[in-house]
C-alpha positions in Angstrom: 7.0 14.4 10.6 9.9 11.3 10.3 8.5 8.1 12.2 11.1 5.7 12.6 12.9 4.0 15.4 16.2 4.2 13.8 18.2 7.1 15.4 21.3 7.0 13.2 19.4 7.2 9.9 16.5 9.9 10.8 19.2 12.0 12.5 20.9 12.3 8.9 17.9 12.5 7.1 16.4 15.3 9.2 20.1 17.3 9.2 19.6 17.1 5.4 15.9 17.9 5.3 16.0 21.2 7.2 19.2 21.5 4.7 16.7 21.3 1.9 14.3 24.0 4.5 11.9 21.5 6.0 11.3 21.8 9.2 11.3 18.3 10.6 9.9 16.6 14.1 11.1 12.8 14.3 9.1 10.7 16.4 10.4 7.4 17.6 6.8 5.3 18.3 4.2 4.9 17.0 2.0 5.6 19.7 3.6 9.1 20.2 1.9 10.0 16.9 -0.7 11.8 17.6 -0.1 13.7 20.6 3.0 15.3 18.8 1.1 16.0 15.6 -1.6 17.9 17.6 1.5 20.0 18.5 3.2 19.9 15.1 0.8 19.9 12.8 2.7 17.7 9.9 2.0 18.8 6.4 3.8 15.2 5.4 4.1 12.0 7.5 7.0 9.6 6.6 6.3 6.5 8.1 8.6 3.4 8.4 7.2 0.1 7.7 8.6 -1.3 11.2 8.7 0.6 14.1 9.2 -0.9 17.7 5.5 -0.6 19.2 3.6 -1.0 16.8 3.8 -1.2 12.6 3.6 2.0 10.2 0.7 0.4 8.3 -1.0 0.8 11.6 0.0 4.4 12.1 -0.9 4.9 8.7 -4.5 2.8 9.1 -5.2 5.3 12.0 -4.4 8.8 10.7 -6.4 8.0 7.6 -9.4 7.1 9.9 -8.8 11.0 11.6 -10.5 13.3 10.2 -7.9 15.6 11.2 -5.1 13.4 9.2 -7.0 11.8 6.3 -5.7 14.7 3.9 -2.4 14.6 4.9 0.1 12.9 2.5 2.0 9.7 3.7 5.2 7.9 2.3 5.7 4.8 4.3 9.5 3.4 3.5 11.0 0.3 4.2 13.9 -2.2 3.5 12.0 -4.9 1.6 9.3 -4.4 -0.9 5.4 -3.8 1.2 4.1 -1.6 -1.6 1.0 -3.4 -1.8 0.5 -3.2 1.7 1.3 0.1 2.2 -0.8 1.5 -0.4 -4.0 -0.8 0.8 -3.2 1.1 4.8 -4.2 4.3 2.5 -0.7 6.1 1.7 0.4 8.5 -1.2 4.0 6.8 -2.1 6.2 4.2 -0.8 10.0 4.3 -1.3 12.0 1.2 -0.2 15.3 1.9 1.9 18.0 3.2 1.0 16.7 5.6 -1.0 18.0 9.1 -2.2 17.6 11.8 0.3 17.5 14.2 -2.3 15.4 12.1 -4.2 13.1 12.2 -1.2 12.8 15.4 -0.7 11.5 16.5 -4.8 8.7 13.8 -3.7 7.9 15.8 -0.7 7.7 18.8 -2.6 5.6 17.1 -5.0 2.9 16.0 -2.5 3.0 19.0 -0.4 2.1 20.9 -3.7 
């Protein structure tokens, strides 16, 4: 699951993804996270940093206090450097933007296992 409020880059990214055989939901807000991962059922969140309602450290703050999401692995990505940050909300890997989408997808492979 991509969630970003960017259209023009999650639309590549997910057209490269599936490419790569993911199958890939993106969710624009934050607040649509968890009714379209009950549907879903993610085995990866890729969270942006800043999203429109609300920020990715507090998506990721509240699918690590779910019991249903605290297993799931999270890369949160963003244009400036909130590693720290990031890593303190509870995620497995933060990439700052741009980054290599096939680059991306050997770390989703990686933490999907």
């Amino acid at each position: 699951m991509i969630v970003d409020d960017d259209r023009n880059s999650t639309s590549l990214l997910q057209t490269l993804l599936e490419m790569d055989g993911f199958e890939v939901l993106v969710v624009p807000r934050g607040l649509d996270v968890f009714p379209k991962a009950a549907e879903f059922v993610p085995d990866i969140f890729l969270v942006d940093y800043h999203l429109a309602d609300m920020s990715g450290v507090e998506v990721v703050e509240q699918l690590r206090a779910s019991d249903q999401y605290v297993d799931i692995p999270i890369i949160m990505a963003s244009g400036r450097d909130v590693s720290r940050e990031a890593h303190a909300a509870g995620v497995n890997m933060f990439m700052v933007k741009p980054y290599d989408p096939g680059h991306l997808s050997e770390q989703l492979l990686s933490l999907i296992g």
